[in-house]
C-alpha positions as CSV (number, residue, x, y, z in Angstrom):
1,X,-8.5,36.5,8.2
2,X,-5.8,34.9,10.1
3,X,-5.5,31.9,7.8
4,X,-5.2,34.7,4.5
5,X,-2.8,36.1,6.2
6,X,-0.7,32.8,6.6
7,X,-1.0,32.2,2.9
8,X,-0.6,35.1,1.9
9,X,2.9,35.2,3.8
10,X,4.0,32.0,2.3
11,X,2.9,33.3,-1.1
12,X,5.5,35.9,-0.6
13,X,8.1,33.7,0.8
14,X,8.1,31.3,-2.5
15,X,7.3,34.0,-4.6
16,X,11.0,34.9,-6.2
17,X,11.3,33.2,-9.4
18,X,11.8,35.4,-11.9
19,X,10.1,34.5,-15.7
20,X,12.5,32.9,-17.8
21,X,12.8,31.0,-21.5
22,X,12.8,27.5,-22.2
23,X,13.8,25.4,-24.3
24,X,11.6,23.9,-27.0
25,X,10.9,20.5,-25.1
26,X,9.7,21.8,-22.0
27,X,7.8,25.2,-23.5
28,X,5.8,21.9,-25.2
29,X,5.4,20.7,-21.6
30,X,4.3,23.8,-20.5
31,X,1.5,24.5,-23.1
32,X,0.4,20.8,-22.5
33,X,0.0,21.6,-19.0
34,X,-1.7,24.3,-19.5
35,X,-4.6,22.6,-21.7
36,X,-4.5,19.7,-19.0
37,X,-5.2,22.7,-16.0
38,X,-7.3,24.5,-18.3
39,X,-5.9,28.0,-17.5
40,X,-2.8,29.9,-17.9
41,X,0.6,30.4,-16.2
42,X,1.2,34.0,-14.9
43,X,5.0,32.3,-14.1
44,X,5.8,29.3,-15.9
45,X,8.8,29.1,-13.8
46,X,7.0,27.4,-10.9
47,X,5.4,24.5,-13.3
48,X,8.6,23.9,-15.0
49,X,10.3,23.2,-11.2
50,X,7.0,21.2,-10.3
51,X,7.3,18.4,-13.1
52,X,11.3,18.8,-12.4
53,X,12.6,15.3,-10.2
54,X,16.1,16.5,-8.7
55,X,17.5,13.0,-10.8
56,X,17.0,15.5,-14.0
57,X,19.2,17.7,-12.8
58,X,22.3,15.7,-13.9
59,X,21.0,15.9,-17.7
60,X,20.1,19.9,-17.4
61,X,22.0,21.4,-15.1
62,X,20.5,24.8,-16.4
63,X,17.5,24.0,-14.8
64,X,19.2,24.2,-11.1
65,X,16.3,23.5,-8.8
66,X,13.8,20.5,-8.4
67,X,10.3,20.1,-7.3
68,X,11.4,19.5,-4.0
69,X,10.4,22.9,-2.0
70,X,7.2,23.0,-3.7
71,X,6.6,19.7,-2.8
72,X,7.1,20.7,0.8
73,X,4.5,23.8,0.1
74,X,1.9,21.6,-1.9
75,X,1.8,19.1,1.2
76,X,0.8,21.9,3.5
77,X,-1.5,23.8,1.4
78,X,-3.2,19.8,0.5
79,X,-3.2,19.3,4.3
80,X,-5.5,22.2,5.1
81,X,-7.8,22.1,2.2
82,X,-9.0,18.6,3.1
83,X,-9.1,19.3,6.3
84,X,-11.1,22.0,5.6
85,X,-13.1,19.8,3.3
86,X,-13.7,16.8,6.1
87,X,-14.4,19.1,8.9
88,X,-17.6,20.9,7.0
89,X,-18.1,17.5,5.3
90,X,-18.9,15.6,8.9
91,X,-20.0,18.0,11.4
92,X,-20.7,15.5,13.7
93,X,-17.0,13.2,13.5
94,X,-14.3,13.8,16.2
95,X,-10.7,14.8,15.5
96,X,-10.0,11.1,15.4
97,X,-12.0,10.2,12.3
98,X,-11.0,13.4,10.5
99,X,-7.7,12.6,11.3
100,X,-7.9,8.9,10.1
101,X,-9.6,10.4,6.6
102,X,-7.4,12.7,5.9
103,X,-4.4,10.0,6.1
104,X,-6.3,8.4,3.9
105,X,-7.0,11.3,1.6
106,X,-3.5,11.9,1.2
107,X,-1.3,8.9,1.3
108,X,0.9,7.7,-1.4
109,X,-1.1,5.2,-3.2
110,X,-3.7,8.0,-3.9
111,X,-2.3,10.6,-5.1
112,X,-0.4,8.4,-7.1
113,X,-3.8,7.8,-8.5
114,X,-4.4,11.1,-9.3
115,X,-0.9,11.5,-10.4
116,X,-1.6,8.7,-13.1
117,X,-5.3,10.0,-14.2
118,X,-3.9,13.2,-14.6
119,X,-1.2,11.4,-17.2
120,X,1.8,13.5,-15.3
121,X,3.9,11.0,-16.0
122,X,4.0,12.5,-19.4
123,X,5.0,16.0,-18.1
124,X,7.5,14.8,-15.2
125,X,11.3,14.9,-16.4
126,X,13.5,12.7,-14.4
127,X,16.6,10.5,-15.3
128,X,15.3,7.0,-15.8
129,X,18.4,5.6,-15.0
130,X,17.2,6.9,-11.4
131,X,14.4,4.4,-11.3
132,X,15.1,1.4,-13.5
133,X,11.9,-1.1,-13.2
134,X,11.0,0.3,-9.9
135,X,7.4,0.7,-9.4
136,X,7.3,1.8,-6.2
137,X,9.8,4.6,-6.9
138,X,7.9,5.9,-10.1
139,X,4.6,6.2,-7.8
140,X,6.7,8.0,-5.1
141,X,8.0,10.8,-7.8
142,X,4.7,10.9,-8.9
143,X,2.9,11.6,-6.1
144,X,5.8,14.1,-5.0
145,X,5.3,15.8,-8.3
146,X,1.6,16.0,-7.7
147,X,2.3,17.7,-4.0
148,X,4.6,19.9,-6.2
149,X,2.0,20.8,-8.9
150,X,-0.1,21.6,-6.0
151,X,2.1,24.4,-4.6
152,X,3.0,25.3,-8.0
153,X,-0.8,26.5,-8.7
154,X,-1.3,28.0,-5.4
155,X,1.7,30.5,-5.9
156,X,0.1,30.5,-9.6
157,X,-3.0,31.6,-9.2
158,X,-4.1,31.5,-5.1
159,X,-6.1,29.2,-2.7
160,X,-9.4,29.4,-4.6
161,X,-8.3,27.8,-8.2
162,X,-5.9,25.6,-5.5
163,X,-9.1,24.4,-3.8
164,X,-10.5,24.0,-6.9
165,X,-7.9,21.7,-8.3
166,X,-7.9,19.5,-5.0
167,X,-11.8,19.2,-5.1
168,X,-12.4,17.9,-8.4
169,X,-8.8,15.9,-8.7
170,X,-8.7,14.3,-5.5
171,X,-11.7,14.8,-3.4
172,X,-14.6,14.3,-5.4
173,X,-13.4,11.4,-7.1
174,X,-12.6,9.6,-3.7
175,X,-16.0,10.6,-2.8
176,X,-17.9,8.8,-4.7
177,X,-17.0,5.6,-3.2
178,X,-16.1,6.5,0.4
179,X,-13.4,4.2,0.3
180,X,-10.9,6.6,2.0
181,X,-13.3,6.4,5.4
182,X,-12.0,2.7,5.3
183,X,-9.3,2.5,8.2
184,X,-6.4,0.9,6.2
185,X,-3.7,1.5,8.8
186,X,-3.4,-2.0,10.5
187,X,-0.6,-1.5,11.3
188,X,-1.7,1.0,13.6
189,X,-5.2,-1.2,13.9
190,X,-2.8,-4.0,15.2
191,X,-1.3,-1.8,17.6
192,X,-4.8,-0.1,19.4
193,X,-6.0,-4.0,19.5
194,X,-3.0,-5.6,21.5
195,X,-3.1,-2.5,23.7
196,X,-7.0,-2.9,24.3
197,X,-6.3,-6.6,25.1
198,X,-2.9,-5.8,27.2
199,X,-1.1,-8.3,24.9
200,X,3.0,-6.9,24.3
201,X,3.5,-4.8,21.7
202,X,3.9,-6.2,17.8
203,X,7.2,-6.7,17.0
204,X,8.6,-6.7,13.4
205,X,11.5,-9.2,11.7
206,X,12.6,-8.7,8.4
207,X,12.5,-12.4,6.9
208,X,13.5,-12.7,3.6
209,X,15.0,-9.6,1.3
210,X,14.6,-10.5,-2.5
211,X,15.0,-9.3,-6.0
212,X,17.5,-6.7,-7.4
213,X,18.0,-3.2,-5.4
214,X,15.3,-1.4,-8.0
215,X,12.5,-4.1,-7.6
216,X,12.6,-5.4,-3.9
217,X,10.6,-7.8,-2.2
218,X,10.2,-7.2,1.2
219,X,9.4,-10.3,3.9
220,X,7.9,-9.4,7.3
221,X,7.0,-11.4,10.3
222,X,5.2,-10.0,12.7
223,X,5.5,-11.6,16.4
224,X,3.5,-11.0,19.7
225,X,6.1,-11.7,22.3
226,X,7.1,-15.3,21.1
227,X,4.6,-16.3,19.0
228,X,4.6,-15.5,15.0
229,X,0.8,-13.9,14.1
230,X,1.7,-13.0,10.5
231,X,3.7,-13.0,7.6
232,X,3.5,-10.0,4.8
233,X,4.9,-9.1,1.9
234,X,5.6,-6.0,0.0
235,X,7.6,-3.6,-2.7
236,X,8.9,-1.5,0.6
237,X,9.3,-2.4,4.3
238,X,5.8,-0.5,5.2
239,X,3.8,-1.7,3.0
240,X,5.1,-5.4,4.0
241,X,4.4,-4.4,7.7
242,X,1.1,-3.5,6.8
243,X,0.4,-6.6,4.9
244,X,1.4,-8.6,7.8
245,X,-0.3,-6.7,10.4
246,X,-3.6,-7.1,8.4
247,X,-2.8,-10.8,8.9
248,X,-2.0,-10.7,12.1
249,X,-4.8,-8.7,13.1
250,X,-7.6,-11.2,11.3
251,X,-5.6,-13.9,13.3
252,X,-6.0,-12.4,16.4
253,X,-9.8,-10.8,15.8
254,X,-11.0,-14.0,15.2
255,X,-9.2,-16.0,18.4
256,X,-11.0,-13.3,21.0
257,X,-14.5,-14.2,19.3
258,X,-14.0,-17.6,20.1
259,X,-12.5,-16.9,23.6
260,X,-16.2,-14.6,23.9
């Protein structure tokens, strides 16, 4: 009752758009989207603002709001539907596997999967000027737009058709290979290891910075008080880090088993 209650007062909070028309263009988008979801808009308004990047804003200025607060609202109603989901899922786990999951779940990289099966590139309207060749920024607004979409159908239609959405999109797809119960945080891996061995802390040096400003190339070396333990590379900072630390931490895995 309690958690109704919560959505039900967040429902009202976002609820204030009023119906509107559109313009030929988008009322296409909107009848695509509709086929894609396989149900109806009671308020278009909220789906037009979900595939709506703030960059778009400079072409239609009409428009006047992105995707940004329902972004913020599809995060938190994702967040507690696969929680939901892991904790009836494995009875038997502790907070810190859920937790580790659920990262998993709902990082970037996969709802930028989801993003792309669901073809919203098609629907999203942003200025490509904004992004250039940038990969790494197109699978940012896409996932952001997917997080929006979220909140868009929840105000839509409720946490039922929501949970609905999430389950077959997201969830059950992931399922069926468990790969998301794979720990890919070594960085944070890296991290627990050092501090279970009482080595220093991982320290991380940006290297080498190449490419234009829309398609970097990030270098990162990762140290353990003097001594250099690996070297990754990446489209952003983290995922560099990441790459190095999985390095570093194969590097170090492998000298303890020889010590034992």
């Amino acid at each position: 009752m309690l958690l109704k209650n919560i959505f039900e007062n967040l429902t009202k909070v976002f609820k204030r758009n009023k119906k509107k028309s559109f313009t030929a263009e988008i009322q296409t988008k909107i009848e695509s989207l509709q086929n894609l979801l396989g149900f109806s808009f009671e308020n278009p308004t909220y789906f037009v603002k979900a595939i709506t990047h703030r960059s778009y804003l400079e072409l239609n200025p009409d428009l006047q709001k992105s995707n940004e607060r329902l972004e913020f609202l599809g995060d938190a109603v994702l967040n507690m539907v696969v929680a939901k989901y892991l904790f009836e899922e494995y009875p038997n786990e502790g907070e810190g596997f859920l937790t580790k999951a659920r990262s998993s779940l709902v990082n970037r990289e996969r709802l930028f999967q989801t993003a792309e099966s669901l073809q919203l590139k098609n629907y999203l309207m942003y200025n490509h000027r904004y992004l250039g060749d940038s990969i790494e920024g197109l699978k940012t607004i896409l996932a952001d737009c997917l997080e929006a979409l979220i909140g868009a159908i929840f105000l839509d239609k409720g946490i039922e058709v929501t949970e609905n959405f999430i389950l077959e999109n997201l969830l059950f797809p992931n399922e069926e290979n468990s790969s998301y119960l794979i720990d890919r945080n070594y960085k944070g891996q890296l991290l627990e290891f050092t501090h279970a061995k009482k080595l220093e802390q991982p320290r991380y040096v940006v290297s080498k910075v190449e490419g234009p400003e829309h398609k970097r190339e990030f270098t990162i070396d990762v140290f353990i008080g003097d001594k250099l333990y690996g070297t990754g590379k990446g489209g952003s900072k983290k995922s560099a880090e990441q790459d190095a630390s999985k390095i570093a931490l194969s590097h170090l895995k492998s000298l303890f088993s020889k010590k034992n």
